[in-house]
Structures are given as C-alpha cells and as structure tokens.
SERO-4910 file (N, C-alpha, C, O; in steps of 0.05 Angstrom, whole numbers):
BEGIN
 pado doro    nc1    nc2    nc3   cac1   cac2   cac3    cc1    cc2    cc3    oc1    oc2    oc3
  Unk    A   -137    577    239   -138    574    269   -164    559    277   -187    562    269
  Unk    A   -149    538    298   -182    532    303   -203    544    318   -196    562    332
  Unk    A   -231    537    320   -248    555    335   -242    557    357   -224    542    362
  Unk    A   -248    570    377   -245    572    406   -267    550    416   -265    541    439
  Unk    A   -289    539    398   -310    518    413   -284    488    410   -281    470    426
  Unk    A   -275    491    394   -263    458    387   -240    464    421   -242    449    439
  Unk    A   -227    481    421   -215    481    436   -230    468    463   -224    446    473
  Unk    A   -250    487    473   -262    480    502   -276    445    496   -282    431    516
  Unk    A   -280    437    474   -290    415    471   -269    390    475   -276    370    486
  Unk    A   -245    395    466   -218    375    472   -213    377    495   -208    357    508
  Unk    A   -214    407    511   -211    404    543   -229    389    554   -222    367    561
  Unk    A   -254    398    558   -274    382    557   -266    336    564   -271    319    582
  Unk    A   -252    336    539   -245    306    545   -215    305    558   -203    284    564
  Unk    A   -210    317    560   -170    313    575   -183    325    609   -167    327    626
  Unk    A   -211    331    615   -213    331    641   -238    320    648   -249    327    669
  Unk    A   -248    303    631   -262    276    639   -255    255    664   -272    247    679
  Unk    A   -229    250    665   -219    235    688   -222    245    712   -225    228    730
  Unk    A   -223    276    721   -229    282    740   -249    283    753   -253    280    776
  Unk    A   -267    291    727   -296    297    732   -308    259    745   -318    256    767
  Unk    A   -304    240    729   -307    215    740   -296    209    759   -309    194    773
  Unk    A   -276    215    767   -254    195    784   -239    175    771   -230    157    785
  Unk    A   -235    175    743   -224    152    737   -188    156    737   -179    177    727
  Unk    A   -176    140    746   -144    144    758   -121    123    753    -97    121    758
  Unk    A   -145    103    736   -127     82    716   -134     73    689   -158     69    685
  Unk    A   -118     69    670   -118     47    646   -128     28    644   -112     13    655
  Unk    A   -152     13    635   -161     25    614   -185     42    626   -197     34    646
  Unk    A   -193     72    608   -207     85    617   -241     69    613   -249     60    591
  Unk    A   -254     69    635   -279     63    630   -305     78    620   -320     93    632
  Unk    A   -303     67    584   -323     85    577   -351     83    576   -365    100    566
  Unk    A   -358     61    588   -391     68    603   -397     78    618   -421     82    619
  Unk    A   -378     89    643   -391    115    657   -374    136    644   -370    153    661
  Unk    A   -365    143    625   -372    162    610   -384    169    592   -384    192    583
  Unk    A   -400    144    581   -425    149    559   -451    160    580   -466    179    575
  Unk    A   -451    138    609   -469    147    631   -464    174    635   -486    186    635
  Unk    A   -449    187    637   -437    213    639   -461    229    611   -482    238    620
  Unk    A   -457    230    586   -469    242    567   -489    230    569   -502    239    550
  Unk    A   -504    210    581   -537    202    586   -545    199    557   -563    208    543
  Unk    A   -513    174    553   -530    158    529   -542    134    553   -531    130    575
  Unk    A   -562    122    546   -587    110    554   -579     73    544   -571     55    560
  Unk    A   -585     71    518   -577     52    513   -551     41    496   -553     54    475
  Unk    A   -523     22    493   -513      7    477   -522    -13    464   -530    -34    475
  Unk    A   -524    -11    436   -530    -38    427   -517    -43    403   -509    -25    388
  Unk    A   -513    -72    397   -496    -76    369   -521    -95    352   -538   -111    356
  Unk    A   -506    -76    325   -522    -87    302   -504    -95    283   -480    -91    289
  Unk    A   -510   -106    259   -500   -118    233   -505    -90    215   -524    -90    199
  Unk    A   -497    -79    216   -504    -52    197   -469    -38    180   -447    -45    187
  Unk    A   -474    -20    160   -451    -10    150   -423     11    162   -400     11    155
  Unk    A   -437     25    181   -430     46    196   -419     41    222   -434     35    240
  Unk    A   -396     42    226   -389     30    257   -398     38    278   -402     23    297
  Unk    A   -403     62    280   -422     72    301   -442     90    299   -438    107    281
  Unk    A   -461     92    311   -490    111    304   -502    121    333   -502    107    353
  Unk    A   -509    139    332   -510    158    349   -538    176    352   -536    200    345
  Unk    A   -563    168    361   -588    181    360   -608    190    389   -618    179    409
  Unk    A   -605    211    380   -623    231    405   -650    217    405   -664    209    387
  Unk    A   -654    217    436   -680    202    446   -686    216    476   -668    223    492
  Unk    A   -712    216    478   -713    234    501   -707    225    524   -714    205    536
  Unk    A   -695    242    529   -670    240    562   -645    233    551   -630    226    569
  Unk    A   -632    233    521   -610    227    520   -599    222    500   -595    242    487
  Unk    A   -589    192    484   -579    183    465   -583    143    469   -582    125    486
  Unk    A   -587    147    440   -575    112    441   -557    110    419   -553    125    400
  Unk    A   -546     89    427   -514     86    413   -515     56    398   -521     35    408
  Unk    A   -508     61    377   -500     36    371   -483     28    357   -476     45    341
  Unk    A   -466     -3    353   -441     -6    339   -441    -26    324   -458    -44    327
  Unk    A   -422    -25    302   -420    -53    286   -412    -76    299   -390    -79    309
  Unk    A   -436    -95    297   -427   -132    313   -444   -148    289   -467   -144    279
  Unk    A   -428   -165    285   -439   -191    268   -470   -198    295   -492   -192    285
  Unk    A   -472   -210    321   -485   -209    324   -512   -185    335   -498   -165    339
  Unk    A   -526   -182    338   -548   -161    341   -555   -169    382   -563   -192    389
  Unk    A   -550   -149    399   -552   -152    422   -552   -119    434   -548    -99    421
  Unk    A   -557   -120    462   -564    -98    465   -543   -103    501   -540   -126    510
  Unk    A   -533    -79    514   -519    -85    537   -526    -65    564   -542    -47    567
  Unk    A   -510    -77    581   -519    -61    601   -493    -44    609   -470    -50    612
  Unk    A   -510    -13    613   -482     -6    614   -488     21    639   -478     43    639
  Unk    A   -506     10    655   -503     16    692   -475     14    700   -460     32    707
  Unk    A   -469    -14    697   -444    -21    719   -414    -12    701   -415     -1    679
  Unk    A   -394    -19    713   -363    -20    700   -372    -38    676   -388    -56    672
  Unk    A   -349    -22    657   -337    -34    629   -331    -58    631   -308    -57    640
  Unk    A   -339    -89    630   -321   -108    631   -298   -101    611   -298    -87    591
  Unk    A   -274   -119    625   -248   -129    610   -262   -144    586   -275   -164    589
  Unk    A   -255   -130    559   -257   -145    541   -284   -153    527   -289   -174    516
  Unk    A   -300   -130    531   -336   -133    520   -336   -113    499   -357   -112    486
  Unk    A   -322   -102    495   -320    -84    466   -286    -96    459   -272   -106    477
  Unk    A   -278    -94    438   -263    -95    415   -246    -68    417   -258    -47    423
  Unk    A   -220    -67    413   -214    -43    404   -224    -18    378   -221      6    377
  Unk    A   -233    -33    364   -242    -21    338   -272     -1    356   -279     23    357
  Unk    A   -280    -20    365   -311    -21    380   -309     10    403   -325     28    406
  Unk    A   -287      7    414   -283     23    433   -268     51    433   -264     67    451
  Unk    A   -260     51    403   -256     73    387   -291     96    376   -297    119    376
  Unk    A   -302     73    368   -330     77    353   -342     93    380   -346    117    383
  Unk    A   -345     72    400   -358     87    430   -346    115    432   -359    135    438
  Unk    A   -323    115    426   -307    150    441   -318    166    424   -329    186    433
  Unk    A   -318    161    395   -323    180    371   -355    194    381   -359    218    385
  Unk    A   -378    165    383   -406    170    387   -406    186    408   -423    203    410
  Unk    A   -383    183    431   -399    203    461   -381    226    452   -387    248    461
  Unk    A   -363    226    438   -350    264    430   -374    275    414   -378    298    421
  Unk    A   -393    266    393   -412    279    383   -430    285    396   -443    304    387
  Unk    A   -438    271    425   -458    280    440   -449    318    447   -466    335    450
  Unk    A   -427    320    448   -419    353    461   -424    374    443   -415    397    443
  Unk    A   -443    359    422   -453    385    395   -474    390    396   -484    404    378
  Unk    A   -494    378    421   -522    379    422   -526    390    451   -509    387    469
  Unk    A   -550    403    454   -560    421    478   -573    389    491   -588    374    479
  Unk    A   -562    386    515   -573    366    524   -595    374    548   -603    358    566
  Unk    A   -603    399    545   -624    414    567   -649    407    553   -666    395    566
  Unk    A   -654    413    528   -678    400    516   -685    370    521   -671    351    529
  Unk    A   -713    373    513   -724    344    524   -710    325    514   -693    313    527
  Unk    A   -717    320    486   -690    310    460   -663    327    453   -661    351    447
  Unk    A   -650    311    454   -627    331    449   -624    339    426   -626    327    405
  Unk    A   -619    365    430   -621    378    389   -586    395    387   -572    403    405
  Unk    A   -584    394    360   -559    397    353   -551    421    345   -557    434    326
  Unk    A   -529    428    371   -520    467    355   -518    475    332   -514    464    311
  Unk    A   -522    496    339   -514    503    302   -489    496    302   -475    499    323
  Unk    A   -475    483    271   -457    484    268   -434    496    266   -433    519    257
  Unk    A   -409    482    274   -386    503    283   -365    492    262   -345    506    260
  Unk    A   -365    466    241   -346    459    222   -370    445    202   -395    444    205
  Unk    A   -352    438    183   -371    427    165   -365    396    167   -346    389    180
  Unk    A   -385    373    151   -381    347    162   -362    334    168   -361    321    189
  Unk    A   -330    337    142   -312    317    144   -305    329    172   -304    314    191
  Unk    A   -300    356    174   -282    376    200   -284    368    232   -266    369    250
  Unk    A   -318    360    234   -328    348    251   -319    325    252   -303    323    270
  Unk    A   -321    303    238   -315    282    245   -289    271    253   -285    250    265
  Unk    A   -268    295    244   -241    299    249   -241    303    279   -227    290    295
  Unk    A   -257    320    283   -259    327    309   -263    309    327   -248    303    346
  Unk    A   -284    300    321   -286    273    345   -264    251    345   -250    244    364
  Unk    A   -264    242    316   -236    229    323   -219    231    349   -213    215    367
  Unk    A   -213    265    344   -185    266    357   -203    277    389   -185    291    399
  Unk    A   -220    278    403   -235    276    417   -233    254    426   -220    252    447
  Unk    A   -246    228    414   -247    205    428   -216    194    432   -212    180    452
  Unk    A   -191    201    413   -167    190    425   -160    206    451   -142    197    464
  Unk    A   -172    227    460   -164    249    480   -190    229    512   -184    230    536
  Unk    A   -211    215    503   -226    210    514   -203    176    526   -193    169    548
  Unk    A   -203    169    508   -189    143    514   -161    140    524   -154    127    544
  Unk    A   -143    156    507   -116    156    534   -118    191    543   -108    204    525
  Unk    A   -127    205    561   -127    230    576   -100    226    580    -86    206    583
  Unk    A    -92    258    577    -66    271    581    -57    263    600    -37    249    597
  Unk    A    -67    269    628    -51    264    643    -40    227    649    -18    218    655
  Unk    A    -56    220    646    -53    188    652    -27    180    634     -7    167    639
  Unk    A    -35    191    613    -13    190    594     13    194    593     29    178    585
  Unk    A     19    220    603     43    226    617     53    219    650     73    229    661
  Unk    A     38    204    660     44    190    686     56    169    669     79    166    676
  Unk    A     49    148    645     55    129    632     86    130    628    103    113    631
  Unk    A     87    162    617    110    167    600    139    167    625    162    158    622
  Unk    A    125    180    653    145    181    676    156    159    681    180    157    683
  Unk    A    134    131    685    138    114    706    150     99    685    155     76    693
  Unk    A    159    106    652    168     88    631    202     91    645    217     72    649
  Unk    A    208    116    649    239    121    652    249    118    641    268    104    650
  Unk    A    253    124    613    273    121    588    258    140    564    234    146    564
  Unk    A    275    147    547    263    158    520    245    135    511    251    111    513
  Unk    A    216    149    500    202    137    481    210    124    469    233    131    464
  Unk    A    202    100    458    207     85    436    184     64    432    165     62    446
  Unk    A    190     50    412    159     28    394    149      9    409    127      0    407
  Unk    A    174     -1    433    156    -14    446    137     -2    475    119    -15    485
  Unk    A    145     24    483    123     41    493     95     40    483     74     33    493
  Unk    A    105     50    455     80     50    448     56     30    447     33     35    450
  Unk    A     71      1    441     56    -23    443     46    -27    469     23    -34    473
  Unk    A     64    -21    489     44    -24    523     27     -2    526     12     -6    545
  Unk    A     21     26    514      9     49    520    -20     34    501    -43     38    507
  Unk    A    -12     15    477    -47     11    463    -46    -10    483    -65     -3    497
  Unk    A    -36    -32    494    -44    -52    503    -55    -43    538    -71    -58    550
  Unk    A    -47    -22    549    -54     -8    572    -85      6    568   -104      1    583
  Unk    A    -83     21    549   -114     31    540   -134     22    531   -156     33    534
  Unk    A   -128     -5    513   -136    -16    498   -143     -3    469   -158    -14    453
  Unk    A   -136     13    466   -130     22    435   -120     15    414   -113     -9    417
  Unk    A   -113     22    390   -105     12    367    -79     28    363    -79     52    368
  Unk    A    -58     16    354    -31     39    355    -35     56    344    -23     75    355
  Unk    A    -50     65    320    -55     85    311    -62    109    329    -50    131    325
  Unk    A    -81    104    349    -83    121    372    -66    122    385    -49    138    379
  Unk    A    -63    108    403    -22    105    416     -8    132    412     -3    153    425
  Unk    A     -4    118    382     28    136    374     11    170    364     24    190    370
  Unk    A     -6    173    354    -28    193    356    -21    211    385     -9    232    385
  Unk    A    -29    199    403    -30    213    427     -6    214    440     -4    231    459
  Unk    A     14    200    435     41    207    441     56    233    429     70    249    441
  Unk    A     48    232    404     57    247    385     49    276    401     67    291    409
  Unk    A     17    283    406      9    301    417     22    312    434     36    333    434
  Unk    A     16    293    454     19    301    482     50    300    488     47    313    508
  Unk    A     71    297    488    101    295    486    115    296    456    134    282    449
  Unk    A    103    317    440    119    324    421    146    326    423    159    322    402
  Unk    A    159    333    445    194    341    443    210    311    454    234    308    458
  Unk    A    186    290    457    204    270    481    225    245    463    242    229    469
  Unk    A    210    255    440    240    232    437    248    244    407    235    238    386
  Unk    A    271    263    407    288    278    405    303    275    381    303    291    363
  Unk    A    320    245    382    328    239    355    331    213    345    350    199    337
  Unk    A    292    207    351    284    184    333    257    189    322    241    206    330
  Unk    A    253    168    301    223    170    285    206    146    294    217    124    295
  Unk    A    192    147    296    166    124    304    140    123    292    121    134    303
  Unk    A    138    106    265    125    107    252    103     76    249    117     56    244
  Unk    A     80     72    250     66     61    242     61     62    206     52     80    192
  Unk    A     71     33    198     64     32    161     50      4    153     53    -18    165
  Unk    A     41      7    139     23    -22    125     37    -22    100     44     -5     83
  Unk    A     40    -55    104     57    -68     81     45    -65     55     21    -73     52
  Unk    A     61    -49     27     39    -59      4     70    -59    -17     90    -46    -21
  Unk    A     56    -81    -25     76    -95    -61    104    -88    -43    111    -65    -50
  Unk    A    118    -97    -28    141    -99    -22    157    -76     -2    180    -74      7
  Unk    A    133    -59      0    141    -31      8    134    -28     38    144    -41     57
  Unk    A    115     -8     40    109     -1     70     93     28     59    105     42     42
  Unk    A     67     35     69     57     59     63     53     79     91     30     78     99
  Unk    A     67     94    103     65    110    125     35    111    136     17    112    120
  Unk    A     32    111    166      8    112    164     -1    129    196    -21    143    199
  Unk    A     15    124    212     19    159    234     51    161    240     68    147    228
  Unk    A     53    172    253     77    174    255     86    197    281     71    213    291
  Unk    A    116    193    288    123    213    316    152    227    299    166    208    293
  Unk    A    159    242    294    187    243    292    197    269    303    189    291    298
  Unk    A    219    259    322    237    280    336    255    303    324    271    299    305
  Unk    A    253    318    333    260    347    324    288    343    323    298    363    312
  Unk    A    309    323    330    332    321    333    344    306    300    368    303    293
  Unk    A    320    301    286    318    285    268    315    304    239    321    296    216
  Unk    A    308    323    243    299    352    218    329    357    206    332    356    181
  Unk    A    347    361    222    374    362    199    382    341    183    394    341    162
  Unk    A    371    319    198    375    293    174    368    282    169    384    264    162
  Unk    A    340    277    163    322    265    147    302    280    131    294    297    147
  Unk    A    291    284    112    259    297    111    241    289    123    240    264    128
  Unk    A    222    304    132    204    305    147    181    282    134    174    284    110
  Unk    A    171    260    153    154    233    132    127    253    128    122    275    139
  Unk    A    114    241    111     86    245    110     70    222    106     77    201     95
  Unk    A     44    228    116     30    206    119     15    200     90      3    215     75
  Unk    A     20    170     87      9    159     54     30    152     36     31    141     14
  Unk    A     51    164     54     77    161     29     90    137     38     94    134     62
  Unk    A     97    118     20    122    100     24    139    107     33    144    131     31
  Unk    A    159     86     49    179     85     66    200     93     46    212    115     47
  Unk    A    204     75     28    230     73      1    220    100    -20    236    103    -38
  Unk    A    197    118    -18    199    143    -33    212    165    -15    226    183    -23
  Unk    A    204    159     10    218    183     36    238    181     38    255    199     41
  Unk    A    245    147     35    276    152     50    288    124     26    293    101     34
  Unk    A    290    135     -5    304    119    -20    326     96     -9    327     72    -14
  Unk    A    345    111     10    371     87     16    364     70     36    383     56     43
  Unk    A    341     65     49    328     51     60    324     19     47    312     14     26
  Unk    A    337      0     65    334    -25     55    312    -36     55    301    -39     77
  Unk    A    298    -44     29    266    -44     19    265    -75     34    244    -79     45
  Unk    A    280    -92     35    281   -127     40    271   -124     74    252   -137     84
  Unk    A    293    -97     94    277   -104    120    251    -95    127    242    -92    150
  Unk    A    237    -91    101    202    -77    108    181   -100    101    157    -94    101
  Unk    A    191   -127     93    176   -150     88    184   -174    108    174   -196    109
  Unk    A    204   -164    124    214   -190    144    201   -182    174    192   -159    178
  Unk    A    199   -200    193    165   -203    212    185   -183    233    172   -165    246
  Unk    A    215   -185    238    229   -163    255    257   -157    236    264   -175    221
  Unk    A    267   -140    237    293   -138    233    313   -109    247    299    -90    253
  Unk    A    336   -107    249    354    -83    251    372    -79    233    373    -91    211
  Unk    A    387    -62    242    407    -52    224    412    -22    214    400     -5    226
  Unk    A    428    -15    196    429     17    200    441     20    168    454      3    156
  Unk    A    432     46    157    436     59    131    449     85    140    450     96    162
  Unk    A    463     93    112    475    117    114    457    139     93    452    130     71
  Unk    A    451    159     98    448    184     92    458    195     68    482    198     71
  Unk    A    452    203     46    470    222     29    491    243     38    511    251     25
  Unk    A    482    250     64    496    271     75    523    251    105    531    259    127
  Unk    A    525    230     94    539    212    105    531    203    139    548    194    155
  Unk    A    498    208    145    499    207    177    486    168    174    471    157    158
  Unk    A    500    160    195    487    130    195    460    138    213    463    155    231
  Unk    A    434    125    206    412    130    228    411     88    224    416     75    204
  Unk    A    403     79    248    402     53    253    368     49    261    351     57    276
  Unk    A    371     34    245    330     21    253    331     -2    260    352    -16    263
  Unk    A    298     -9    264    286    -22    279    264    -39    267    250    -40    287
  Unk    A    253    -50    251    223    -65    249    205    -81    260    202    -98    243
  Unk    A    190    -86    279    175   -108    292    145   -101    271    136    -80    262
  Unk    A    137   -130    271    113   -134    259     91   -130    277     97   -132    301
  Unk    A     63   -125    271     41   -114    283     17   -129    278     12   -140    256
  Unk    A      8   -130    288    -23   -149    294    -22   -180    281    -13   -200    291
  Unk    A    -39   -173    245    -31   -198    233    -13   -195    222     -3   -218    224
  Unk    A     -1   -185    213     34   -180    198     32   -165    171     49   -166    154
  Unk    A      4   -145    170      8   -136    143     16   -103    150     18    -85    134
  Unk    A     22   -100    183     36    -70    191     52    -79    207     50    -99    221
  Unk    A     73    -60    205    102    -59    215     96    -30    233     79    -13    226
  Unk    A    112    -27    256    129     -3    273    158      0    264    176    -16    265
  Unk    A    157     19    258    186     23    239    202     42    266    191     62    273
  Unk    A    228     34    279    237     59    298    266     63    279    282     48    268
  Unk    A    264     92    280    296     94    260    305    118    292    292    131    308
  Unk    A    335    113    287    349    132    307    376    136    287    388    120    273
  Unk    A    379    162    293    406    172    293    433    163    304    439    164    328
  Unk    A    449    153    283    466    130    304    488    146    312    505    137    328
***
C-alpha cells in the first residue's frame, strides 16, 4: 500500500490548476516552478537531464541543453522554449521540491518516506499529474465525444505538449474503464518486432486476449499477430484468436519511425 504522504503529494499536483488559475493546455510550468520558488532555470551540457538544488529562498533548476544559458521565468512559458523531453525534466525537478521543508532558510529535505528508485517513481508520475491535471484531462476526454482511441491520444501529447508515453500514461490513469474493448499500446520497433512500452487495455478485452506487459514483444503476447504490419509506417487489418474471436488493428508510426501506436479492437 502506498504511504498516505505519496497520496496527499499526487493530490497536491491534480489541484495545482486551481491553486494557479490555470484553465487551459498546455499547462504553464513556470508559474508553477514560481509557485515552488524555484528562483533560477538554466541549461547546461551535463549527463543528468535535470538537477535540482536548494539555495536560499528556494531552488535552482537546471536541464540538459547542448547550449549553456540561463532564462527568465517571471513571465508565461513561451510556446515552444522547452522541448518535450525538457518539460518532462521541469515537472520531475518541481515534484521533488514537495520533499523539502521550504520554511527553512535553505530548503532541507524530509526525512525520507521511499527509498531512491521509489522516489523517483514518484515524481515521475507527479510530474505526468503536473502536466496533463485530471481534470483538464477529462474535459479533453468530454469534448472528444467518442470512445478513446490512438488518435486521442496523439492530440492529448500534442495539446500538453508531452511525450505519448505520458499521454497514454495519464489516460490509462485517469479513465481506466473508457475504452472498454480496445488496447492502446505504445511499442518501439526492434529486429522486426515491436517491444511494448505503456500501454491502456480495456476490461472488455480480458476474455480475449492476455493481459500485455510492458518490455514484452508484440509477436511473444500475441503470437497470431502479423509480425510484417509492425515494420510498415501505417497499416490495418484483423487476426483471429485461438479461441476463434477476430480482434482488428490498427498501426500508425510515431515521431521518427522507430515507434509505432498499436490500436487492436475486438471485431
């Protein structure tokens, strides 16, 4: 079970929007770093995508950039001054700020409530809670008017500016029951295959398929699966089941073409 702190800490970011006022896509996360009284942004050439250090009155933050610069981050987020990758790193750095007493002069760090990897899990799924908030999210899902599906998800990262991995992440969360009897999976292409890599799948889908897991190939989960449409840039079409049910898919290619969105439905 998890702690009761992780809990109030995920609330914590799913009622960020109110506490700001923020009431549209994409969420602006420099007045919510201004919010945790980080002080400065700056990008460096370094190993670590983002870094995160107590200074008195606050925090400075900083992220991986080929070039070395430092920003201002008084006013609104411009459109397009962080990177998605970049703007993931930002969410992760201001969810760690909520582990430190920020009443001290320097901010110093609670005692611990998980151990390293557990934490960093944590923020993860913090900063995806920071970047698409629940509710915004499910206004998304209303004003979509139809069952979920892959190309949702592509306007929900291109709306937030996220990476689908987050997307379909926070879909998954936040509307677990909404799309019923289909799978929606994010996979990266390798030696001919496809290796799972998040995934949504509807409860309508448990009598006839096994359940995916993440890391596993497409063609080890679901052998009768035609291995040829997981290397072509889109394709459809539909397979049958051992237990004779046809489910009909879907493939569109993703960014540079080495990940696919796989949608399979129950035909």
């Amino acid at each position: 079970m998890r702690p009761a702190r992780h809990w109030e800490t995920q609330n914590w970011a799913d009622a960020l929007p109110a506490v700001l006022g923020i009431k549209n896509s994409p969420v602006d996360l420099y007045a919510v770093a201004r919010h945790r009284r980080i002080r400065t942004l700056g990008f460096r050439f370094m190993i670590p995508r983002g870094l995160m250090l107590p200074v008195e009155g606050g925090f400075d933050v900083y992220l991986r950039d080929q070039a070395r610069r430092d920003t201002d981050i008084s006013k609104e987020e411009p459109s397009g001054a962080l990177s998605v990758r970049q703007r993931f790193s930002l969410a992760h750095e201001i969810a760690h700020t909520r582990f430190y007493k920020l009443s001290d002069r320097v901010p110093s760090s609670e005692p611990p409530t998980a151990n390293g990897l557990e934490l960093e899990r944590i923020c993860d799924q913090m900063a995806g809670c920071i970047l698409i908030p629940t509710h915004l999210l499910k206004r998304k899902i209303s004003d979509y008017g139809k069952e979920i599906d892959a190309n949702f998800v592509r306007l929900i990262a291109e709306d937030f500016q996220t990476s689908m991995d987050v997307a379909l992440n926070r879909i998954r969360v936040v509307e677990a029951g909404s799309s019923f009897d289909r799978c929606i999976l994010l996979a990266r292409r390798v030696s001919g295959d496809a290796e799972i890599q998040t995934l949504h799948f509807g409860i309508g889908l448990w009598p006839l398929l096994p359940r995916p897991e993440k890391y596993t190939r497409v063609t080890d989960w679901l052998p009768d699966f035609p291995r040829n449409a997981l290397i072509r840039s889109e394709e459809s079409g539909s397979f049958v089941t051992p237990k004779g049910r046809i489910i009909t898919f879907k493939t569109t290619e993703v960014g540079t073409g080495d990940r696919i969105l796989l949608e399979l439905r129950a035909g």
